[in-house]
N, C-alpha and C positions, 0 to 999 in steps of 0.2 A: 523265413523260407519254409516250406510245408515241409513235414516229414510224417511217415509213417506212423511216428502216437499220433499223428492229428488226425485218421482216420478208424471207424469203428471199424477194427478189424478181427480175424481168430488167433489165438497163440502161435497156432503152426506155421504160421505164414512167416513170424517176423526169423527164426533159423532160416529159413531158405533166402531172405533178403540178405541179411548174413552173407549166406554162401556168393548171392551175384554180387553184392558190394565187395567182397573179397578176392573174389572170378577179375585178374586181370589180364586176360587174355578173350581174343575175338568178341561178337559182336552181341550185344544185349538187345531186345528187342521188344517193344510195351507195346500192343497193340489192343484194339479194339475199336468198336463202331460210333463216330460221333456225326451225326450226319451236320450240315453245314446248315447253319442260321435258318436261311431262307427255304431250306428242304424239306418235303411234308415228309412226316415221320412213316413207315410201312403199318405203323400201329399204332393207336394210342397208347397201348403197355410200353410201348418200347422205348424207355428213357434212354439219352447218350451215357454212357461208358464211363465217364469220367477218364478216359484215358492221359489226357492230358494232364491231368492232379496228380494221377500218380507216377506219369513220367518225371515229374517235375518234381515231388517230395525223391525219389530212386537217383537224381540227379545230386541234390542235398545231399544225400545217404553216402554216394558216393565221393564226393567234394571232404566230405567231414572224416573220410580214410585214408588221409593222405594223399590224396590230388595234388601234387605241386600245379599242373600246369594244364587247364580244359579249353579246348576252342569249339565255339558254339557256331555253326551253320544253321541260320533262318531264314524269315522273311520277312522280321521283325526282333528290338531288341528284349520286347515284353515276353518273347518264348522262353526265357531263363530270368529269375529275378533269385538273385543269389543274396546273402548276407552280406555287408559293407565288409568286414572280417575277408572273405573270401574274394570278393569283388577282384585283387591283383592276380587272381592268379588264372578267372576267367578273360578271354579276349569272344568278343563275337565279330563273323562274315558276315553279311547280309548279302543272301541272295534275292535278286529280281531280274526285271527285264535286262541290265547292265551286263551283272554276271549270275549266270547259272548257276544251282546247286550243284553241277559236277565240278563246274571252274572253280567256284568256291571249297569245296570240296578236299580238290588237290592241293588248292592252297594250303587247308588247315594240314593237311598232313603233311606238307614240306616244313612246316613246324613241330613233327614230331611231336605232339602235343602229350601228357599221359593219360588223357582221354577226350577225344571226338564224339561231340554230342552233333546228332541229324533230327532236327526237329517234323520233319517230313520226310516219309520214305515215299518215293515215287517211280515214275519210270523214265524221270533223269536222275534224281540221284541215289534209289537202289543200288546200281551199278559201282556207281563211285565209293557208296559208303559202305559194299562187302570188298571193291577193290584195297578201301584203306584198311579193314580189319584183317587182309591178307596179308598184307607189309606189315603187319607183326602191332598194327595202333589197335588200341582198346576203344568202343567204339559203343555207345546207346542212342538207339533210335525210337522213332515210333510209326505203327502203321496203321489209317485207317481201315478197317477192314471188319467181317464177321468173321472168320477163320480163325483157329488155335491152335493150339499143341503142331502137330508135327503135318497140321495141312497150310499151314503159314508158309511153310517150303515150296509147295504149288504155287500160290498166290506171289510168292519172292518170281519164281521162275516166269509168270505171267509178265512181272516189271521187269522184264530183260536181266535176269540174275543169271548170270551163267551156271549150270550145275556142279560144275568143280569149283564155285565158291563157296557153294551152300557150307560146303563146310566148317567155314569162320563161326557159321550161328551157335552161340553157347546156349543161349537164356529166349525163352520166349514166355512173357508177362503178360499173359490176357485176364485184361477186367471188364466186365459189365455193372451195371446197378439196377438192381431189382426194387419193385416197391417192397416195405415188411410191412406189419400187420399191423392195426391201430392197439394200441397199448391198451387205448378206454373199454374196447367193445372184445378184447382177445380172451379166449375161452381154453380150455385143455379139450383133447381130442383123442379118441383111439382109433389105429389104423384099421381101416374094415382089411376081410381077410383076404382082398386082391391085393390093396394098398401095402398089406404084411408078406403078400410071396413078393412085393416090386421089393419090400426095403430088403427083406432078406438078401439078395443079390446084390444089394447096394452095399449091406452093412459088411458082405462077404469082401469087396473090392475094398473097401475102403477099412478094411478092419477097424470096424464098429460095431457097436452094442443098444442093443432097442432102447430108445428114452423115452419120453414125453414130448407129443407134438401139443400145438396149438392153431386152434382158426380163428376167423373175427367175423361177427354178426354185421357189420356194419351201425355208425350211431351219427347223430348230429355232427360229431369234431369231422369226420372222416368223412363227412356226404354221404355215408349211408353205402360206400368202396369196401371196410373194411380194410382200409390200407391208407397210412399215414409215414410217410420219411420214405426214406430209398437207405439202402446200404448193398457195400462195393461186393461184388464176386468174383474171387480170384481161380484163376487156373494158371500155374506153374509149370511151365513144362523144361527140361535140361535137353539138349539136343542128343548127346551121348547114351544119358542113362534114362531117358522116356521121360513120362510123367514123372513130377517131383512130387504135385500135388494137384489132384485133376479137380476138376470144378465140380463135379457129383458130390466128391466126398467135403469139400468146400462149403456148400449149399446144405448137406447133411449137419453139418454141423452149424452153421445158422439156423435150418429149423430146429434143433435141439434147444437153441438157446430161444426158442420162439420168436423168433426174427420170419420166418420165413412159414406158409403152410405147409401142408404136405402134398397139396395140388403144386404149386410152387414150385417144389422139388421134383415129381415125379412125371409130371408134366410138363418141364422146361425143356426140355429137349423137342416136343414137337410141334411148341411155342415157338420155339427157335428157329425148326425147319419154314413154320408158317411166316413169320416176318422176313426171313431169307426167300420166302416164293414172294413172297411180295415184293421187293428189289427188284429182283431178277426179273419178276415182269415187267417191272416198269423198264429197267433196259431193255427187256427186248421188245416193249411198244415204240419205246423211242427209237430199236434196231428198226422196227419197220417201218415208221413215219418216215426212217431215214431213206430206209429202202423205196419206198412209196416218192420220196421227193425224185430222188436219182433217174426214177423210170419217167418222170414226166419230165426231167432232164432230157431223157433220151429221145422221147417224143419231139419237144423240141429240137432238137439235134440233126433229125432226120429231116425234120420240115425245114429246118437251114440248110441242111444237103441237096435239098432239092432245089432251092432259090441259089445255090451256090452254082450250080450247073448252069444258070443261066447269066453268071456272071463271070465268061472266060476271060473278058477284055480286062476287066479289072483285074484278075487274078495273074493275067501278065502284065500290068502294070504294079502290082505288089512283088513279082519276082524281080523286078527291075529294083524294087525300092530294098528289097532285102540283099541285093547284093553288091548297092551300094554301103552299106550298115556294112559288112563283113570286112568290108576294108578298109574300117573307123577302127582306130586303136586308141583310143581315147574318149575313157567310160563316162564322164561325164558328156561330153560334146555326143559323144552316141546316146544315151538315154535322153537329151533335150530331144534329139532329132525323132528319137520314137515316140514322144509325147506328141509331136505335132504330127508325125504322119499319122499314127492313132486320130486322132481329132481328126484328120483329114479323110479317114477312110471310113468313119463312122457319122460324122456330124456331131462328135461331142466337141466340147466349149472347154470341157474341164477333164484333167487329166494327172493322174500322180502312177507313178515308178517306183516301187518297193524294190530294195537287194537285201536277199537273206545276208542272214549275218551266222557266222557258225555256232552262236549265243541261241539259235532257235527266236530270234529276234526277227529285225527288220529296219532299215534307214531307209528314207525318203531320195530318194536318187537324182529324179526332176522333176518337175511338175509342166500343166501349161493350163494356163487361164487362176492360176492361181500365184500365190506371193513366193518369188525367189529367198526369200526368207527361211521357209520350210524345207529346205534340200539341206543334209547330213543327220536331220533332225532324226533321232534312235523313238523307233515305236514295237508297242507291243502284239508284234502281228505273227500268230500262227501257220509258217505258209504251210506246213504238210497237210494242214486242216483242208488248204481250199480245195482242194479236188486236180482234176488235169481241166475239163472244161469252163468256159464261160457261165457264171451265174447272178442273177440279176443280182444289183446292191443297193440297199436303197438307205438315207442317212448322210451323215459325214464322214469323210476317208480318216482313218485312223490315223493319228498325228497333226490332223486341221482343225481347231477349234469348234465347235457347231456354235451356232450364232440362228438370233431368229431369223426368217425372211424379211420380216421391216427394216432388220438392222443390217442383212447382208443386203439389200439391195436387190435379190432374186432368189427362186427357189429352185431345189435341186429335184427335180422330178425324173428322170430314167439314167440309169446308172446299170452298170456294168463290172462283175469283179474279172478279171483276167489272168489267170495264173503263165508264170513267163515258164516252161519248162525243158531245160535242154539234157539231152541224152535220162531223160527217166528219174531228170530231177529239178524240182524248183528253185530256181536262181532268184526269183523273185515276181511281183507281183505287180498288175497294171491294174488300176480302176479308172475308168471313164465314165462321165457323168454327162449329163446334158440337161439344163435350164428352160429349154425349149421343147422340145420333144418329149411325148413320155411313154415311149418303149423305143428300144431299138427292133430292129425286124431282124428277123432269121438270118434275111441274107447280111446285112450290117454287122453282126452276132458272128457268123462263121468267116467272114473277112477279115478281121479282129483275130480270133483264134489262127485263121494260117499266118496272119502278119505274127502274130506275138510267137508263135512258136521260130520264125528266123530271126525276131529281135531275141530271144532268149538264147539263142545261138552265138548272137554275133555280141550279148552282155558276157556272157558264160567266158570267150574268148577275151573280150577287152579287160575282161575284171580279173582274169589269169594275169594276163601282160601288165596288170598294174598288181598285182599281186606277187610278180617278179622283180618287178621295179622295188617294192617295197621290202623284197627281202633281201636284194641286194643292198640297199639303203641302211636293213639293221644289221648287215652286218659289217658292213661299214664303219657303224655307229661301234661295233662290240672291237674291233681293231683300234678306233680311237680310246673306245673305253681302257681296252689292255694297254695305250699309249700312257694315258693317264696314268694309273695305275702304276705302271712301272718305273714311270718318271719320280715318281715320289717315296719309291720304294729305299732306302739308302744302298748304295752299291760297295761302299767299305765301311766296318765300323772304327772310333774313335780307338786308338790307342791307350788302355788302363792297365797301367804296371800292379800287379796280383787278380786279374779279370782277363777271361778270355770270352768273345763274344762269336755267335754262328746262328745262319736262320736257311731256309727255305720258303720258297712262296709258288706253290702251283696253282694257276687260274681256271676254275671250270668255264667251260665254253661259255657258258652264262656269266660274262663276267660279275664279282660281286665287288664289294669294298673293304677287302681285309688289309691292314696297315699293322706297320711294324717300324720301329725306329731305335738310336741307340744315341742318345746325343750327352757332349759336356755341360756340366753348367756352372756358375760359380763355385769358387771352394774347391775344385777338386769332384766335386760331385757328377753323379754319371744319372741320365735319365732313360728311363726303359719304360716303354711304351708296345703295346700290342691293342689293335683295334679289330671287331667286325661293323661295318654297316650296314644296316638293312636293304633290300634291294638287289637289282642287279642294271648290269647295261651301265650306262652315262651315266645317270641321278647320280648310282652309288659311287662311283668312282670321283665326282666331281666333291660329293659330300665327303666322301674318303680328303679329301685335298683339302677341303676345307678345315675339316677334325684337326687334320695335323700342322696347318698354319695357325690354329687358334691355340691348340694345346701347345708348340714350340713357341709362343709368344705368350703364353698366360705362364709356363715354365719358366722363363727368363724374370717374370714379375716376382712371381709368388716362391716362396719355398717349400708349403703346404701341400702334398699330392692332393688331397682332400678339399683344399681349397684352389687349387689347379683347374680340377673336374668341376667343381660346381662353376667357376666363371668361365667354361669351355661352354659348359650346358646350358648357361642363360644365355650366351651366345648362341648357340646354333637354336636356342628358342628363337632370338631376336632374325639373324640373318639367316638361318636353314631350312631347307624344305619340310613342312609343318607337316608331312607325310610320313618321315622318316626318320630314325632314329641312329646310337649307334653304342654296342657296349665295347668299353676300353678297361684294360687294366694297365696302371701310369706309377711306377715305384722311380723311389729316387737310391740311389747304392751310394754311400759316404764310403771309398774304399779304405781311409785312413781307419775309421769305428769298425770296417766290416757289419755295415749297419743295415738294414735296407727297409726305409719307409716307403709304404705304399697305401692306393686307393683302388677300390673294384667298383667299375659302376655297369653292373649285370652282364659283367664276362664271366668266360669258364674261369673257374679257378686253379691257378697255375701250379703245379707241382713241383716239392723241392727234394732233389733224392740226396740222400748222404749212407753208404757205408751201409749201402742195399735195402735202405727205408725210404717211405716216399709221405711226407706230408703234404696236405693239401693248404693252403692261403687261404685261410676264410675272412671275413669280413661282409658286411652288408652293404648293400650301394643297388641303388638299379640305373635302367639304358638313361643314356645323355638325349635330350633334344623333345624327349615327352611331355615334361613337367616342370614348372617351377622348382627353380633352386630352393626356396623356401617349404619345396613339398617334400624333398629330398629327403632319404635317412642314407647318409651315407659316411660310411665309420674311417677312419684312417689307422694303420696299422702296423706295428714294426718287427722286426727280428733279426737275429745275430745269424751273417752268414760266419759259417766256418771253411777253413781250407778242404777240399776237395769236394763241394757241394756242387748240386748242378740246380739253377734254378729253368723251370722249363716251361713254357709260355707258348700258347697255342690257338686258335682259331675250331671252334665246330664243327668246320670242315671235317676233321683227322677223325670225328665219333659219328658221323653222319652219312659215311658210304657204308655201302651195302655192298656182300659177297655177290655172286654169282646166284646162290643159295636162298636171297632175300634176307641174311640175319645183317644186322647193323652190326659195326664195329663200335661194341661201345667204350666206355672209360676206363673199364677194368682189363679191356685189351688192350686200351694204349697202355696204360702203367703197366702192364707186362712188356710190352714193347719198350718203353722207357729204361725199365731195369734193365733188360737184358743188354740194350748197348751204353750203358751208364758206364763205361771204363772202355769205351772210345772217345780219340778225341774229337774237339767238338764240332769240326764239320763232316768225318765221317757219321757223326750219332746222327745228324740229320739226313747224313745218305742214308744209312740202314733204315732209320725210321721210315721214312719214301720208301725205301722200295718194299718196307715189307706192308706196308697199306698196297702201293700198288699191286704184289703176289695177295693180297686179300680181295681185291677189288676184282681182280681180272679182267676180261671184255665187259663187266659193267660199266656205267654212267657216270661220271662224278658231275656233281647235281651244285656243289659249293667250291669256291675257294677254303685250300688248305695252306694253312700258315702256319711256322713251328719258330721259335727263337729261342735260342737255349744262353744262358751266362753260364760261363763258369768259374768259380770261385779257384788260384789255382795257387795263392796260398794268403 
C-alpha cells in the first residue's frame, strides 16, 4: 500500500501529516486537478496532480493509527487497495446506477464506521459526506478541482454544501506535480535583481533564507526541455488556523534543493491563472454551443406553434385521450396506453417510457414495437439533463441493446426524446422513434409535447397511488416483522436456584433482528445467548428465527460454546441468506462451579460488574454467516462467577442513539449507567437503564433495536 516515504517529498510536510493522521475529528480533504483520460489537457505543462496517490498513501497513513473500523464509498473496489493485514477491518459500498453516493453514503455511516473514506466528492455526494462528518464520523475525501486553501470552501458551496457545514472541514491537502529540472544539463544560477526583490517577499512569508537556485540548458536525455521527472507540490491548509503550509513556501523549498527553477517558482502563479482561463473557456464555449443549441430549439418551437394552430381537431381529440389516462390508476396499464397513443399521434412504430427513480436513475416502464422483455429493466438515464421540450434523438434508447440494421431487421431513422414533466418536475421520460419516416414535423413535434405533459400528470398520480399501495404493504411487512420477532423472544426465563435472570427488548420502527434467550440444558446447566442480526424488516427477523433454532439445537448436541458457534455458522452459510450475517455472544453458566464458559462471535462485549468494578469479556470471534468455519479465529473462554455479580449483556442499540444534541451515547455512558443501578433488582436495573436512554434520547429517532439481558449471580 503507498505511503508517504514512497513519495519525493520535503521534511515539513511529514509533521503536518502527523497532525491530520492524528485529527479525529471532521472532514479531511485531498484535492487537486486530474483531468479524465480522454480530456485534452488546457496545456502541455499541465501534468495531473497525482491526487489520487496521495489520497490513497493518507488513507494507509491513517489505517496504520489505529483504525479499527473504515468504510469505503466508490465506484469501484480498486479506489482503496489496503494491505491483507488490514484488509478485516476495511468494508467497501459501491456506488453506481443501483445506489447512489448519498444512499451509499448514509449507509456507511449507519455503521458508525472510525473512518468514512469518499472517493469522489461531487454534487451528490458533497452533501452527504459533510452531512456525515457532522454526526460526529471522521471523514477523507477527495475533490477534482484547481482550487486550494480556503477557496475549496467556494467550490464545496458550488456542490450544494450547505454553509453551516462548512464547518466539519478540518484539513485541506492540495497536490500538483510540476516537471523538475534535468539532473544532466542543470547548472547553478543567481537571482537577477527583480527575481531578488520577488524572493525577498517570498523568503519574508515563508521565513526563509537566500540559497542557491539552479536552471537547465536543456540536452539529448531531456529533448533539449531542460526538464526530466515531475515531483509532487504540496499546499496544506488547516481550516481553523489558515495556512499550515502554503504552496509558495513548498515550491521554495524544492527549488533550493534544485528540483525546481526559479522561473518555476516565481512564475507559477500566473501559469496557474493561465491554465485555469483555459478551462473556463472551454466551459463557457461549451456554455454557448449550449446556448446556441437551445435558441434553435426555440426557433423550432415556434414554427410548431404555428402548425399547432392549425391542428384544433386534433388537439380536442388529445383532450379526450388525456382525460381518459387520468382515470387510469394503474401505472403500468396507463404507460402501455401512452405508448400507443404516442405512436398513434405521431406516426412512430417504436416507443419507450422512462420513470425516474429517486436514485437520479430511471426504469423502463413500457415500451411499444419493441420486446416486453425490457420493462422494469433499471437504466442509466439523466432526466434533469433533458430539458422540458421535445429534442431530436437519434441512436438507441438507453436500456435496448443497439444491434446493426442487417441484424435488426430495420433502421431507426427519426426519433424523438420527450421529457414527461408534471408540476415543474420530471416524472420520466418518452422516446419515440420511427423506421419509416425521417423527421417528425413541427406539428407531430408539439402534439407529442401537449399529449406528454397530461400523460405525465396522470403517471405522476398513478405512481403516488402505487407508491401508497406500496407503503402500505411495508408496513405491513414491519408489523409481521415485529410478529416475528416477538414470537421468538422468550416471555419467562427458566427457574435457576442461586441466578436470577431479567431483560428488555425495544424495537426501532425499522425493525432489526436482535435476539436474546435463557434456556436449560443438560447437567444443570443454563444457556445465555444474545444476538444482533444485520438488516432490518422481514430478512432480519426471519434470519433472527433461524439463529435461534440452529443455535437451541447445535446447544442440545454440543457442550463447546465454541464449537456451538462454529456449526450455527456453517449452517447459516449452507441455509442463510448469503447477504446477511449476525454477531452472537452464547456462554453456558454451570451454577453448581459457578462457572461460566462462553464464545463471542463479533458482539459487543458484555460487561460484568462486582462491588462497583466493571470488567469487560474479551475473547476473539467474528459475525456468523460470512465465512467458513475453517476461516474462523474464534477463542472460547471461561471464568468464576461470584455471589453478587451482575453479568450484563446488550445489543448496539443502547451505544448508537443520539441526544437531541447529535452526541452518541457511547459505552463509557452505558457503564456509568450500569453502575449506577447495579444494587437494583434485576428488573428494575433494566427499567432505570430504558428510561435513562430514553431521557438521553428525547424526541430523537431510535434508528436500531435496543436489547439488554442482565443474570444475576445471587449467591
Amino acid at each position: 500500500m503507498l505511503k508517504f516515504d514512497d513519495f519525493l517529498h520535503l521534511p515539513a510536510l511529514d509533521p503536518l501529516v502527523a497532525r491530520i493522521v492524528a485529527d479525529r475529528q471532521g472532514l479531511v480533504l485531498v484535492v487537486g486537478l486530474d483531468p479524465r483520460p480522454l480530456a485534452p489537457l488546457a496545456h502541455a505543462a499541465l501534468l495531473p496532480s497525482g491526487r489520487s496517490a496521495v489520497f490513497r498513501a493518507l488513507i494507509g497513513e491513517m489505517l496504520a493509527d489505529g483504525v479499527s473500523s473504515a468504510v469505503v464509498v466508490a465506484e469501484s473496489r480498486d479506489a482503496v487497495r489496503v494491505s491483507r493485514a488490514l484488509q478485516r477491518r476495511v468494508s467497501v459500498l459501491l456506488a453506481g446506477a443501483q445506489h447512489g453516493y448519498a444512499e451509499r453514503i448514509a449507509a456507511a455511516s449507519a455503521r458508525h464506521p472510525d473512518l468514512l473514506i469518499v472517493d469522489r466528492l461531487d454534487g451528490a455526494s458533497a452533501p452527504a459526506a459533510f452531512a456525515a462528518a457532522q454526526q460526529g464520523l471522521r471523514v477523507l475525501a477527495q475533490l477534482d478541482t484547481v482550487c486550494y486553501g480556503a477557496d475549496v470552501a467556494r467550490h464545496l458551496g458550488d456542490l450544494g454544501v450547505p454553509a453551516e457545514r462548512l464547518g466539519v472541514l478540518r484539513w485541506v491537502v492540495a497536490v500538483e506535480r510540476l516537471a523538475t529540472l534535468c539532473p544532466h544539463c542543470r547548472y547553478p544560477v543567481a537571482p537577477s535583481p527583480q527575481q531578488q526583490a520577488r524572493l525577498s517577499d517570498l523568503l519574508r512569508r515563508c521565513d526563509g533564507s537566500t540559497a542557491t537556485y539552479a536552471d537547465a540548458r536543456g540536452c539529448a536525455r531531456c529533448n533539449g526541455s531542460g526538464r526530466l521527472g515531475d515531483v509532487a507540490v504540496f499546499d496544506i491548509y488547516h481550516a481553523s488556523a489558515g495556512l499550515a503550509l502554503p504552496r509558495a513556501c513548498y515550491m521554495h523549498g524544492l527549488a533550493e534543493r534544485e528540483l525546481l527553477s526559479l522561473d518555476d517558482l516565481l512564475e507559477h502563479d500566473t501559469h496557474q491563472l493561465y491554465h485555469t482561463y483555459q478551462l473556463l473557456s472551454r466551459g463557457a464555449q461549451q456554455l454557448a454551443e449550449t446556448n446556441a443549441a437551445l435558441q434553435r430549439k426555440l426557433l423550432e418551437l415556434e414554427s410548431a406553434h404555428q402548425v399547432l394552430q392549425q391542428r384544433t381537431a386534433a388537439l380536442h381529440s388529445l383532450q379526450a385521450i388525456g382525460q381518459a389516462l387520468t382515470r387510469s390508476t394503474d401505472l403500468a396499464e396507463l404507460t402501455r396506453r401512452v405508448c400507443w397513443h404516442a405512436g398513434e399521434l405521431s406516426g412512430a412504430d417504436r416507443v419507450v417510457v422512462y420513470l425516474a427513480r429517486p436514485n437520479a436513475s430511471a426504469a423502463i416502464l413500457a415500451v411499444h414495437g419493441w420486446g416486453a422483455h425490457l420493462i422494469q429493466q433499471a437504466v442509466a438515464v439523466v432526466l434533469d439533463e433533458v430539458g422540458v421540450a421535445p429534442t431530436p434523438f437519434s441512436g438507441w434508447p438507453p436500456g435496448i441493446p443497439a444491434q446493426h440494421a442487417d441484424v435488426a431487421g430495420f433502421e431507426l431513422r427519426a426519433g424523438l426524446a420527450v421529457p414527461l414533466i408534471a408540476e415543474g418536475r420530471a416524472v420520466g421520460l418518452m422516446i419515440i422513434q420511427s423506421t419509416q419516416k425521417v423527421r417528425f414535423t413541427p406539428g407531430e413535434t408539439a402534439l407529442v409535447q401537449a399529449f406528454a405533459d397530461q400523460a405525465a400528470l396522470a403517471i405522476q398520480r398513478a405512481w403516488l397511488i402505487d407508491a401508497r399501495v406500496q407503503q402500505e404493504r411495508l408496513e405491513h411487512e414491519l408489523d409481521l416483522a415485529r410478529q416475528v420477532q416477538q414470537s421468538v423472544l422468550p416471555r419467562v426465563f427458566p427457574a435457576v436456584p442461586g441466578y436470577g435472570f431479567a431483560a428488555r427488548n425495544q424495537p426501532a420502527r425499522q425493525v432489526g433482528g436482535d435476539l436474546y434467550d435463557v434456556f436449560l440444558l443438560e447437567g444443570g446447566r443454563v444457556g445465555v445467548v444474545i444476538a444482533d442480526v444485520s438488516g432490518k424488516s422481514m430478512p432480519a427477523a426471519l434470519y433472527m428465527g433461524l439463529t435461534r433454532s440452529l443455535l437451541l439445537a447445535e446447544a442440545r448436541r454440543e457442550r463447546s460454546p465454541r464449537a456451538v458457534l462454529l456449526s450455527v455458522n456453517q449452517l447459516l452459510r449452507e441455509l442463510g441468506d448469503p447477504q446477511m450475517f449476525v454477531t452472537v455472544f452464547y456462554g453456558v453458566i454451570d451454577p453448581a462451579a459457578h462457572r461460566l464458559t462462553y464464545a463471542r462471535a463479533g458482539h459487543d462485549y458484555p460487561l460484568l460488574l462486582h462491588a462497583g468494578a466493571v470488567t469487560r469479556l474479551e475473547g476473539r470471534g467474528v459475525v456468523l454467516g460470512c465465512f467458513d468455519s475453517s476461516e474462523i479465529q474464534l477463542s472460547e473462554e471461561q471464568l468464576t462467577l461470584r455471589p453478587g455479580d451482575r453479568l450484563v449483556l446488550y445489543t448496539d442499540g443502547l451505544t448508537d442513539i443520539f441526544g437531541l444534541d447529535g452526541q452518541r451515547f457511547d459505552l463509557d455512558r452505558l457503564t456509568q449507567v450500569f453502575l449506577r443501578h447495579a444494587g437494583r433488582a434485576l428488573d428494575d436495573f433494566c427499567t432505570a437503564t430504558f428510561a435513562d436512554l430514553a431521557a438521553y434520547q428525547g424526541a430523537a429517532e431510535q434508528f436500531d433495536d435496543m436489547t439488554l439481558l442482565v443474570v444475576g449471580v445471587e449467591r
